[in-house]
mmCIF file of the C-alpha atoms, coordinates in Angstrom:
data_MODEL
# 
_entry.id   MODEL 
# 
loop_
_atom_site.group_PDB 
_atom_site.id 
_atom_site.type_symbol 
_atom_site.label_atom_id 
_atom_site.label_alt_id 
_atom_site.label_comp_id 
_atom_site.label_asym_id 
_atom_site.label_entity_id 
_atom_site.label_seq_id 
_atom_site.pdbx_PDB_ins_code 
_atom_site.Cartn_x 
_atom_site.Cartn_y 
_atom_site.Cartn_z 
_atom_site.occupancy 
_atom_site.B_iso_or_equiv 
_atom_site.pdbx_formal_charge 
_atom_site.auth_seq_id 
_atom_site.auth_comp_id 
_atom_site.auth_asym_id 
_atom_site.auth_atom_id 
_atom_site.pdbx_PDB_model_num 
ATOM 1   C CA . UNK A 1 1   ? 114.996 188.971 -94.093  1.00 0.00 ? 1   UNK A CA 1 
ATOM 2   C CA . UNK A 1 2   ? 117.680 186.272 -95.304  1.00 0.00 ? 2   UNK A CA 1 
ATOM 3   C CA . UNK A 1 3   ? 121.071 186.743 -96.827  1.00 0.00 ? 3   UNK A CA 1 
ATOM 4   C CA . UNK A 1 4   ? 119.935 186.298 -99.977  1.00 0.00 ? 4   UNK A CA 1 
ATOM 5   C CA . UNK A 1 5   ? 116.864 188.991 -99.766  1.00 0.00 ? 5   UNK A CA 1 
ATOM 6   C CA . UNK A 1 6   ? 119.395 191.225 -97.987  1.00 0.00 ? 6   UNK A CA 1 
ATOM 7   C CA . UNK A 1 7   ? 121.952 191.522 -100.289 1.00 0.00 ? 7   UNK A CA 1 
ATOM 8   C CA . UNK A 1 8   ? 119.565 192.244 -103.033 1.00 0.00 ? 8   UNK A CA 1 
ATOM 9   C CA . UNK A 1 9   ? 118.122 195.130 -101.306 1.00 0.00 ? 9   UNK A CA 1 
ATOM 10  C CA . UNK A 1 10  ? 121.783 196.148 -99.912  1.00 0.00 ? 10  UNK A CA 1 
ATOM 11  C CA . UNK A 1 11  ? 122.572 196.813 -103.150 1.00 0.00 ? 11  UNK A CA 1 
ATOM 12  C CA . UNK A 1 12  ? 119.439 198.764 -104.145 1.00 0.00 ? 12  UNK A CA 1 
ATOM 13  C CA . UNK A 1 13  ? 120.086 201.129 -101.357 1.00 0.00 ? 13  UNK A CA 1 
ATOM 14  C CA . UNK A 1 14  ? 124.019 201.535 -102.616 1.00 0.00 ? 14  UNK A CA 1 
ATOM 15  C CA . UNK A 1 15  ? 122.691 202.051 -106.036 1.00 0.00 ? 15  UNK A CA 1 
ATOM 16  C CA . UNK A 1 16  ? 120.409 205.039 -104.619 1.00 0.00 ? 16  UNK A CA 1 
ATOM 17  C CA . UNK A 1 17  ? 123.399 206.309 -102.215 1.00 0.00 ? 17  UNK A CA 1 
ATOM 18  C CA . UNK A 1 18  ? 125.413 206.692 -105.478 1.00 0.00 ? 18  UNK A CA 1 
ATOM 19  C CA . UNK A 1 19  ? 123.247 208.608 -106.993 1.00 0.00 ? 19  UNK A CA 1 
ATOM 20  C CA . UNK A 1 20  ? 123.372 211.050 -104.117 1.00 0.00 ? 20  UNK A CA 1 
ATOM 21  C CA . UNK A 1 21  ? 124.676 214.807 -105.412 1.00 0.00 ? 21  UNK A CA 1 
ATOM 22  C CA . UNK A 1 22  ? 126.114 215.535 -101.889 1.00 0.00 ? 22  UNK A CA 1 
ATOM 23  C CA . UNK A 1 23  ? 127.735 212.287 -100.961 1.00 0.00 ? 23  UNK A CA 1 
ATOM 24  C CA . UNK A 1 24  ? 129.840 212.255 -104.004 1.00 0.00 ? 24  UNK A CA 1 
ATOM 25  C CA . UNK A 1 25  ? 130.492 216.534 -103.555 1.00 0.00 ? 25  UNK A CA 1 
ATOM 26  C CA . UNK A 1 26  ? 131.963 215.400 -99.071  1.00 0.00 ? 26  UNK A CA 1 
ATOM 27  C CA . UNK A 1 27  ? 133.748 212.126 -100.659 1.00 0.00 ? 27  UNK A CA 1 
ATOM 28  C CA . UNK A 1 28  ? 131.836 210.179 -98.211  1.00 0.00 ? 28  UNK A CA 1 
ATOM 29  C CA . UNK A 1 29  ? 131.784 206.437 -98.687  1.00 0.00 ? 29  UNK A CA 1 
ATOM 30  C CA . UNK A 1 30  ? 128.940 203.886 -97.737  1.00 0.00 ? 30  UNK A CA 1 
ATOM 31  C CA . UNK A 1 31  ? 131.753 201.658 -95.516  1.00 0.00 ? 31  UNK A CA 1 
ATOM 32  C CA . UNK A 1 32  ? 129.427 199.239 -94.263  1.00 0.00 ? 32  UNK A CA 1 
ATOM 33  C CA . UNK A 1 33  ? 125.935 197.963 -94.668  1.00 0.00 ? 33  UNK A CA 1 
ATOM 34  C CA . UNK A 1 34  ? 124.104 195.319 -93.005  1.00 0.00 ? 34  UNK A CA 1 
ATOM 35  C CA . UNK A 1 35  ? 120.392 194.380 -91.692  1.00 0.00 ? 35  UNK A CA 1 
ATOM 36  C CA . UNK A 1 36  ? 120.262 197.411 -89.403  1.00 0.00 ? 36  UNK A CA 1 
ATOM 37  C CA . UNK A 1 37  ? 122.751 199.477 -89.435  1.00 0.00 ? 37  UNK A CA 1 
ATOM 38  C CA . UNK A 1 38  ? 124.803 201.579 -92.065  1.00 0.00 ? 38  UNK A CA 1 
ATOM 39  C CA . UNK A 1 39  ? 129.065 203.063 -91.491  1.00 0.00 ? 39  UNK A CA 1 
ATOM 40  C CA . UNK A 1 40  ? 129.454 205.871 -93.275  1.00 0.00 ? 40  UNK A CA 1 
ATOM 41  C CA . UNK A 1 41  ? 133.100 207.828 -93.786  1.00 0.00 ? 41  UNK A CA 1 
ATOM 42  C CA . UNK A 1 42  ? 134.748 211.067 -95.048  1.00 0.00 ? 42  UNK A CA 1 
ATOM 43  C CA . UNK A 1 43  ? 138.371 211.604 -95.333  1.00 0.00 ? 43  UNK A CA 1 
ATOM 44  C CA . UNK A 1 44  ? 140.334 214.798 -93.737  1.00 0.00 ? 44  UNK A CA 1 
ATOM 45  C CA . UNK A 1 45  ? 140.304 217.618 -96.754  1.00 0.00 ? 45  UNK A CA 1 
ATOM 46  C CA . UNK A 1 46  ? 140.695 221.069 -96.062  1.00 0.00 ? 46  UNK A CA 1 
ATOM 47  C CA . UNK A 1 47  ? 137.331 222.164 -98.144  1.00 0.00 ? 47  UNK A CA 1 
ATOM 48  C CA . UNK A 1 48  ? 135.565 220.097 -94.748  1.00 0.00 ? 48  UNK A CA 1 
ATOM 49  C CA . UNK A 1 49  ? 137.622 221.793 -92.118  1.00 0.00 ? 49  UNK A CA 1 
ATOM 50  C CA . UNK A 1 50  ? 136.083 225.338 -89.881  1.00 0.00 ? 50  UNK A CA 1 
ATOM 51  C CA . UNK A 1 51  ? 138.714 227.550 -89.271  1.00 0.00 ? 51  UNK A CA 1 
ATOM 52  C CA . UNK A 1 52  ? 140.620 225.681 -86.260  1.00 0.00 ? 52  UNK A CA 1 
ATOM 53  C CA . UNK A 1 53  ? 141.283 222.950 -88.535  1.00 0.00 ? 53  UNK A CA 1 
ATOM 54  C CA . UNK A 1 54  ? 138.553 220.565 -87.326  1.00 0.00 ? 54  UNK A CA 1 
ATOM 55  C CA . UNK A 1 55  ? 135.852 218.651 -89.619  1.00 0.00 ? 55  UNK A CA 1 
ATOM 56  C CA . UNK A 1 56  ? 132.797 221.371 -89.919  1.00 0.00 ? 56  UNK A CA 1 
ATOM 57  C CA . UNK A 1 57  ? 130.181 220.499 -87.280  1.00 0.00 ? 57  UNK A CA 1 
ATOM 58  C CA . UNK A 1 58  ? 127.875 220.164 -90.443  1.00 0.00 ? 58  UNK A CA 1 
ATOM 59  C CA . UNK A 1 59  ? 129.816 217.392 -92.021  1.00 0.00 ? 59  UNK A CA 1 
ATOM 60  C CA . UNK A 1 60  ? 128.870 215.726 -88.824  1.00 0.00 ? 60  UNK A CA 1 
ATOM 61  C CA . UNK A 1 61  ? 125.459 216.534 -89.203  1.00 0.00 ? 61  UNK A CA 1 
ATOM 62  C CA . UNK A 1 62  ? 125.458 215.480 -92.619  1.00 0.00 ? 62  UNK A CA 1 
ATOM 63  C CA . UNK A 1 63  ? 127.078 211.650 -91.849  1.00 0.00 ? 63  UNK A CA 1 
ATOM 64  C CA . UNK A 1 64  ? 124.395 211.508 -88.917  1.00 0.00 ? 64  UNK A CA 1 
ATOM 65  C CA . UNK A 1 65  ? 121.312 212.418 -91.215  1.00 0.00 ? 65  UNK A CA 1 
ATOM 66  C CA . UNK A 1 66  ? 122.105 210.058 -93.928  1.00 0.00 ? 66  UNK A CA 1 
ATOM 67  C CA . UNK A 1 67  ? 123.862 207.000 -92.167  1.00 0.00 ? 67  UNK A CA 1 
ATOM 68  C CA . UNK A 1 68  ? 119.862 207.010 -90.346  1.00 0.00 ? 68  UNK A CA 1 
ATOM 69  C CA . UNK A 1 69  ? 118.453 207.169 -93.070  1.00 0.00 ? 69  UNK A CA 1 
ATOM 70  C CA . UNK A 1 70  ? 120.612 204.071 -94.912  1.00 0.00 ? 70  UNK A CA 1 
ATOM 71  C CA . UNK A 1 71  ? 120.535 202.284 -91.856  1.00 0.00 ? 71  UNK A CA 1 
ATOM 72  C CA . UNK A 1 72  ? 116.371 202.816 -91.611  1.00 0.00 ? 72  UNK A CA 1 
ATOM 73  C CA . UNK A 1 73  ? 116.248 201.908 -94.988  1.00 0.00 ? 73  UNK A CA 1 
ATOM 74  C CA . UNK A 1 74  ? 118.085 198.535 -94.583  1.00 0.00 ? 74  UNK A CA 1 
ATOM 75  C CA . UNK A 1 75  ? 115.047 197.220 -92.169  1.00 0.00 ? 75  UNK A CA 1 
ATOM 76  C CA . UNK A 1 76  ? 112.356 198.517 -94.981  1.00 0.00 ? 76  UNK A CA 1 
ATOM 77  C CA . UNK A 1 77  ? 111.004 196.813 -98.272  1.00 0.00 ? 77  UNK A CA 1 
ATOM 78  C CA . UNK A 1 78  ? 112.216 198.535 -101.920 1.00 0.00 ? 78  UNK A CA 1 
ATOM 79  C CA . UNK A 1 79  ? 108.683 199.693 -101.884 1.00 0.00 ? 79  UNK A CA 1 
ATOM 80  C CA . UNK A 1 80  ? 109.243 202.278 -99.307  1.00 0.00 ? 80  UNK A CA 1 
ATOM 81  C CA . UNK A 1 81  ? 111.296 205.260 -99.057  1.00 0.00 ? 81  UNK A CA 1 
ATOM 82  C CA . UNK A 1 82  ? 112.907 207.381 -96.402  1.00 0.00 ? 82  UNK A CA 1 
ATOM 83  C CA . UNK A 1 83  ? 113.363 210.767 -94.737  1.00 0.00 ? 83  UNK A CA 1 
ATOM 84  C CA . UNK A 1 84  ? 114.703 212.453 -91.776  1.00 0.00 ? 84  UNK A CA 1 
ATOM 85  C CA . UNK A 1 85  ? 112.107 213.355 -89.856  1.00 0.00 ? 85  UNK A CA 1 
ATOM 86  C CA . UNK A 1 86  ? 114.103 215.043 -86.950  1.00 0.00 ? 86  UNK A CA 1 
ATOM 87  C CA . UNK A 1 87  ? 117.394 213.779 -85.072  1.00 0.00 ? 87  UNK A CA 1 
ATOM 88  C CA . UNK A 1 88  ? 118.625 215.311 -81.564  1.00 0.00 ? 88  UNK A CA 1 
ATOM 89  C CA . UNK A 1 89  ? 122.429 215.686 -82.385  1.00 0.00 ? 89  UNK A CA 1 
ATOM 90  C CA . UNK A 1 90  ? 125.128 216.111 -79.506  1.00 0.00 ? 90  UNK A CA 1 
ATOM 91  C CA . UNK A 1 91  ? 128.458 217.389 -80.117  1.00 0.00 ? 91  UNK A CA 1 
ATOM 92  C CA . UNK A 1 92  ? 130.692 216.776 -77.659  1.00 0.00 ? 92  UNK A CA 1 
ATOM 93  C CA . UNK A 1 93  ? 134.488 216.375 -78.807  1.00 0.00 ? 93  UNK A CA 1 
ATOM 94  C CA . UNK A 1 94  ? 136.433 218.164 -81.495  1.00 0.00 ? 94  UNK A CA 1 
ATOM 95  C CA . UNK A 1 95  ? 136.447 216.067 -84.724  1.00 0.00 ? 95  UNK A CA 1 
ATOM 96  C CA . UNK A 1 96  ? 140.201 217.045 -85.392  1.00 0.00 ? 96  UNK A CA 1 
ATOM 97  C CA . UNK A 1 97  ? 141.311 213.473 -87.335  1.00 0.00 ? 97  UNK A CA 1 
ATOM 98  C CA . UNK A 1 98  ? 141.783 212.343 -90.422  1.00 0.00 ? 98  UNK A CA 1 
ATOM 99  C CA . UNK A 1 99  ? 138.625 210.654 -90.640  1.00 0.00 ? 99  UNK A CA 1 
ATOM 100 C CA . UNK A 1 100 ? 135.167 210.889 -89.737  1.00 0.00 ? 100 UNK A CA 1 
ATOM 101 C CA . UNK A 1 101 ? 133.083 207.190 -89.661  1.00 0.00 ? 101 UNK A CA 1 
ATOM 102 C CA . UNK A 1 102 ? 129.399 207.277 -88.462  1.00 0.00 ? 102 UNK A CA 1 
ATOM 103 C CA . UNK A 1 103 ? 128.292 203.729 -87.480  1.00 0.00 ? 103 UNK A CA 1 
ATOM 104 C CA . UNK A 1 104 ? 124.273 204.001 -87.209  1.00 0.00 ? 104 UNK A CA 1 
ATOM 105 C CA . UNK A 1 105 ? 121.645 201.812 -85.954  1.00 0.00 ? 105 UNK A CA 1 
ATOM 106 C CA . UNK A 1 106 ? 118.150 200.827 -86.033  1.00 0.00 ? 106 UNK A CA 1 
ATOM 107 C CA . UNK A 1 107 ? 116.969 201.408 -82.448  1.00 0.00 ? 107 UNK A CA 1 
ATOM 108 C CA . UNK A 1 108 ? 113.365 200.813 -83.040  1.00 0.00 ? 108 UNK A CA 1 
ATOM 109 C CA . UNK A 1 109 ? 111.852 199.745 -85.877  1.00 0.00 ? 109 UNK A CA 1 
ATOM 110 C CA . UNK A 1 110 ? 108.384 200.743 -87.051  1.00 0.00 ? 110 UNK A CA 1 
ATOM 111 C CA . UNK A 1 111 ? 105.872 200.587 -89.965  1.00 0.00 ? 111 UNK A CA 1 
ATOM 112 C CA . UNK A 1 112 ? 105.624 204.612 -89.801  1.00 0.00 ? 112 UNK A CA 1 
ATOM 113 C CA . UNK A 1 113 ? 108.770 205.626 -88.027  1.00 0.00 ? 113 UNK A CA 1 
ATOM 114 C CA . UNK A 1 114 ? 112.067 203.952 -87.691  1.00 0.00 ? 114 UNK A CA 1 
ATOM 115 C CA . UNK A 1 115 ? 114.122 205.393 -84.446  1.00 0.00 ? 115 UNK A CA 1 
ATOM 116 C CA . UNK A 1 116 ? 117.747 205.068 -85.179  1.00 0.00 ? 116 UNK A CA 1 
ATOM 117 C CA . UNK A 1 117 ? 120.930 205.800 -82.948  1.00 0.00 ? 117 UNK A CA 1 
ATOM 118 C CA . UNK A 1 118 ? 124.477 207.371 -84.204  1.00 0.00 ? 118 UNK A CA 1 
ATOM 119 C CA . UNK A 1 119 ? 127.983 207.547 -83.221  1.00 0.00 ? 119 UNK A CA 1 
ATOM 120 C CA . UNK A 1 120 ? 130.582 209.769 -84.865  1.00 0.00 ? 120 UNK A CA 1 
ATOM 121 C CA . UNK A 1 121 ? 133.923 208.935 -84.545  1.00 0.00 ? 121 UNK A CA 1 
ATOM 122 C CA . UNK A 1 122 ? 137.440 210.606 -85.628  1.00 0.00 ? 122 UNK A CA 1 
ATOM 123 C CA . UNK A 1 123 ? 140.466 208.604 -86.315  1.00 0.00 ? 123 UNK A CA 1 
ATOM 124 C CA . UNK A 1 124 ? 143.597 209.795 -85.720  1.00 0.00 ? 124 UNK A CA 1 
ATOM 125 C CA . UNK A 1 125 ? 146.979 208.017 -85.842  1.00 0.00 ? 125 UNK A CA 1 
ATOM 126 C CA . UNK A 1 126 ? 144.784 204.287 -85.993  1.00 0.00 ? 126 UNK A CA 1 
ATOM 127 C CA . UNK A 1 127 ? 142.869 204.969 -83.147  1.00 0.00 ? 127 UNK A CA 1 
ATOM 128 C CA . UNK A 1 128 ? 139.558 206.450 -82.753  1.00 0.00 ? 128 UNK A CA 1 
ATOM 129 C CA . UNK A 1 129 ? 137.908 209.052 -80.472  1.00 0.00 ? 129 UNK A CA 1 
ATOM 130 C CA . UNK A 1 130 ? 133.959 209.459 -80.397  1.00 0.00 ? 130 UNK A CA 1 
ATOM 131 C CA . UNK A 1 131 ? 132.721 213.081 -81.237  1.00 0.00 ? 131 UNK A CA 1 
ATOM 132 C CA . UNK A 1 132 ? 129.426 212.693 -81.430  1.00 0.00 ? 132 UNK A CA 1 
ATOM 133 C CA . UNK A 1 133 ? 126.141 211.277 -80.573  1.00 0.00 ? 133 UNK A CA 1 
ATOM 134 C CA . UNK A 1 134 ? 122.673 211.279 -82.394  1.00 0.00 ? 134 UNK A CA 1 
ATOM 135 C CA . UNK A 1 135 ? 118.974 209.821 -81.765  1.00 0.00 ? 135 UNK A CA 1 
ATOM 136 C CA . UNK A 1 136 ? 116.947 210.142 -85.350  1.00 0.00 ? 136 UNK A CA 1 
ATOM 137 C CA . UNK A 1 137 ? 113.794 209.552 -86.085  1.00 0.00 ? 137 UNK A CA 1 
ATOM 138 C CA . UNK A 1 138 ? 112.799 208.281 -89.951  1.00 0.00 ? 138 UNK A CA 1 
ATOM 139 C CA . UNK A 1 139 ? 109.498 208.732 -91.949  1.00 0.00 ? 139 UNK A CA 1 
ATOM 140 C CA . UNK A 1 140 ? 109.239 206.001 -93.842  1.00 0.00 ? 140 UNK A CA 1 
ATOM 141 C CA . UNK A 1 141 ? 107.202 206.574 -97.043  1.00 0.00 ? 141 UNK A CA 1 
ATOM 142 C CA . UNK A 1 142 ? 105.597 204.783 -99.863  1.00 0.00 ? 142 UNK A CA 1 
ATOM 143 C CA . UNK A 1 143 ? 108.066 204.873 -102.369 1.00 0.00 ? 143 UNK A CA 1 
ATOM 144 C CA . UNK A 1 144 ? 105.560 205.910 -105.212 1.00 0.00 ? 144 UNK A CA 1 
ATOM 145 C CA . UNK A 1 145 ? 105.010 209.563 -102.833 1.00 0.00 ? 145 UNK A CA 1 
ATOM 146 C CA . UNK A 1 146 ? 108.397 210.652 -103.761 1.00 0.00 ? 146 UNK A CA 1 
ATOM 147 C CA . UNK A 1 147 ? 109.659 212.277 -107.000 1.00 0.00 ? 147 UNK A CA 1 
ATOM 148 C CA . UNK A 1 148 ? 111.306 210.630 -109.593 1.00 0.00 ? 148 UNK A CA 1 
ATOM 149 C CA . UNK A 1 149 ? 114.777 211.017 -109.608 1.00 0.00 ? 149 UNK A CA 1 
ATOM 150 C CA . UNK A 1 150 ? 115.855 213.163 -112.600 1.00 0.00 ? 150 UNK A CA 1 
ATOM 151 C CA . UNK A 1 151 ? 119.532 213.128 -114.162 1.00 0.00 ? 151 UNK A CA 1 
ATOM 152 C CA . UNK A 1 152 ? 121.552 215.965 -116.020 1.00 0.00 ? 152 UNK A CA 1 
ATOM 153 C CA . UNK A 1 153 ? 123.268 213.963 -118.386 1.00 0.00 ? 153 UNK A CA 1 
# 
């Protein structure tokens, strides 16, 4: 795919990532995008925290399933779709920074199934510790199997 094809479906897949209910409700951003791989980020708030004061192991889990998914979707055509078909996540740090970032990447990719890898990192005081580690595997779908978006307006 060149620049210029990239960039025009780069900005179909922020379009769709705006639209996304839950993304806007965590504050997560779409940091980075490029052929491959997605960054995705969510900023300390206390509605994100368990009760130690550490992000929720499911904002984790959330960052990991869609940063795949984006990052699957940057190797695909605007004709096709996708969903998390499984990931294997590994938490192995306490996310207790003031920022969560998610870098994924296409590991494999695949007309059926696109195998992408995660990190999860916190920052803290500029510098970042990893927190987690994900392997996910992506359905990728015909775009015209999945439901039309609807709006409340």
């Amino acid at each position: 795919m060149d620049a210029i094809s990239f960039e025009s479906r780069a900005d179909e897949i922020r379009k769709h990532v705006s639209l996304q209910g839950f993304m806007n409700l965590l504050g997560a951003e779409l940091d980075e995008l490029t052929p491959g791989s997605s960054t995705l980020s969510v900023s300390r708030r206390s509605d994100l925290l368990q009760q130690n004061g550490l992000f929720h192991g499911g904002v984790t889990a959330f960052l990991i399933d869609n940063g795949t998914t984006i990052a699957a979707a940057t190797v695909l055509n605007s004709q096709q779709g996708v969903l998390t078909a499984e990931y294997k996540l590994n938490l192995f740090s306490p996310a207790d920074g003031d920022q969560l970032i998610c870098r994924s990447r296409v590991v494999k990719p695949g007309s059926r199934l696109v195998i992408v890898a995660a990190d999860v990192f916190t920052k803290k005081d500029g510098r970042e510790k990893q927190t987690a580690v994900a392997l996910a595997t992506i359905a990728v779908l015909d775009q015209s199997s999945l439901p039309l978006l609807r709006h409340a307006g």
